[in-house]
C-alpha positions as CSV (number, residue, x, y, z in Angstrom):
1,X,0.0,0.0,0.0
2,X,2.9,2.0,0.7
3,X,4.3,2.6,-3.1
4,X,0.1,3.2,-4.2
5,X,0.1,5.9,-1.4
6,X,3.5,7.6,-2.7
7,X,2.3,7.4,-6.5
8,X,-1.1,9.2,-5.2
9,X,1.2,11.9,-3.6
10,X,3.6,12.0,-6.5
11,X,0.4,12.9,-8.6
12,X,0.1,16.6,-9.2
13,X,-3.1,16.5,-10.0
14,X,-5.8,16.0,-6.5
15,X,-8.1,14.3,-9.0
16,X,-4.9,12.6,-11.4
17,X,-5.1,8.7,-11.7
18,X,-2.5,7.4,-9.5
19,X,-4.6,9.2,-6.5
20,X,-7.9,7.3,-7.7
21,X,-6.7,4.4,-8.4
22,X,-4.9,4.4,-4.3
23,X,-8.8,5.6,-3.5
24,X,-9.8,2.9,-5.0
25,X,-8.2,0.4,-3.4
26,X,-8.6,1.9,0.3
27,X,-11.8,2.2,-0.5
28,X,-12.1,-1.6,-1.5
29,X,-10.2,-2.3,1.6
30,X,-13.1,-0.2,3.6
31,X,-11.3,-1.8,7.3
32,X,-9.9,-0.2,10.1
33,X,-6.5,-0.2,8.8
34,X,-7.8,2.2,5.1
35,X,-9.5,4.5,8.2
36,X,-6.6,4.7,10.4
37,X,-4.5,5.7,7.0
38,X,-6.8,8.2,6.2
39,X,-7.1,9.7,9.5
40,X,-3.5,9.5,9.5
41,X,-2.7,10.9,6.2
42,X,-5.4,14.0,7.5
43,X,-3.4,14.8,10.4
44,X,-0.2,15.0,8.1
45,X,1.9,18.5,7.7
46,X,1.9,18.0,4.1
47,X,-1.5,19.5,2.3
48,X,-1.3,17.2,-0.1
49,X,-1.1,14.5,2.5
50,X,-4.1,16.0,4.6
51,X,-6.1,16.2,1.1
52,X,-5.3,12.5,0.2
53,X,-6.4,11.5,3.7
54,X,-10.1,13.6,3.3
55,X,-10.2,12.1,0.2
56,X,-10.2,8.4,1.4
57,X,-11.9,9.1,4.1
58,X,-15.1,10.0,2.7
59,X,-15.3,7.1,0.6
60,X,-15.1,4.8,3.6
61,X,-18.9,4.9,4.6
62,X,-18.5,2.4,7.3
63,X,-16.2,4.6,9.3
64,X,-18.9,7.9,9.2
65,X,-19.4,8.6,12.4
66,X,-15.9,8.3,12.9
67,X,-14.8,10.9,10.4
68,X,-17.3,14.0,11.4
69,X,-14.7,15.3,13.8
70,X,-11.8,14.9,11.7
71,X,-13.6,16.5,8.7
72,X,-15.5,19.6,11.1
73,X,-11.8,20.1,12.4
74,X,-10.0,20.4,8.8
75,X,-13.1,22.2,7.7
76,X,-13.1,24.7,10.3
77,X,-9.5,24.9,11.2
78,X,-7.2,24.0,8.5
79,X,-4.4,26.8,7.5
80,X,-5.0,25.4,3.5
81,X,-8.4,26.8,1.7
82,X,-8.5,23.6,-0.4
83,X,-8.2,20.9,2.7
84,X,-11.1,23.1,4.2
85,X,-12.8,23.0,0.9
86,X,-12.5,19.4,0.4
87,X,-13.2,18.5,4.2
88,X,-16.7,20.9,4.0
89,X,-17.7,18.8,0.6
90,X,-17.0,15.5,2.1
91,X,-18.8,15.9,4.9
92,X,-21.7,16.9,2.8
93,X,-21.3,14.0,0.7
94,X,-21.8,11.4,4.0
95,X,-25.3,11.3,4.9
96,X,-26.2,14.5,6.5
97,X,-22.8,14.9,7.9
98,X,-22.4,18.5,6.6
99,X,-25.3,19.7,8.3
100,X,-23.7,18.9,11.3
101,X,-20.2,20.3,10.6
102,X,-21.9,23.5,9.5
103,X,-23.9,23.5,12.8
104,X,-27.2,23.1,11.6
């Protein structure tokens, strides 16, 4: 998982192939250990890290209620406009989730 991860963060592109196709395959994973990575990867210094890590996170749907304070955190607090961004949008994309990070 290791060399799928560095591909997806050697991709330049947030959308690019080599970070679907490591979306993918967490995402196929869908245990603990794709969740922990994710929640992980958000927590990193990196940007790009903490965008790869919303990014997987939101496609894990078994791990929800687990992810709405990560994602109201990084939506709320993160120093880069596109983590916050993509955080607030995945949040909205999990069952009512961004309801409750917006408050409401």
């Amino acid at each position: 998982m290791g060399d799928l991860l560095e591909a997806a963060l050697a991709d330049p592109n947030p959308d690019g192939p080599a970070r679907r196709r490591a979306i993918s395959a967490l995402r196929e994973r869908g245990d603990l250990a794709a969740f922990t990575l994710a929640r992980r990867l958000c927590a990193a210094e990196s940007a790009a890290e903490r965008l790869l890590g919303v990014h997987i996170m939101v496609e894990l749907a078994a791990f929800r209620d687990r992810a709405l304070p990560i994602l109201r955190y990084l939506a709320v607090g993160d120093d880069d406009a596109g983590v916050r961004y993509a955080a607030l949008a995945s949040a909205g994309q999990l069952d009512g989730l961004g309801r409750q990070v917006l408050g409401h």
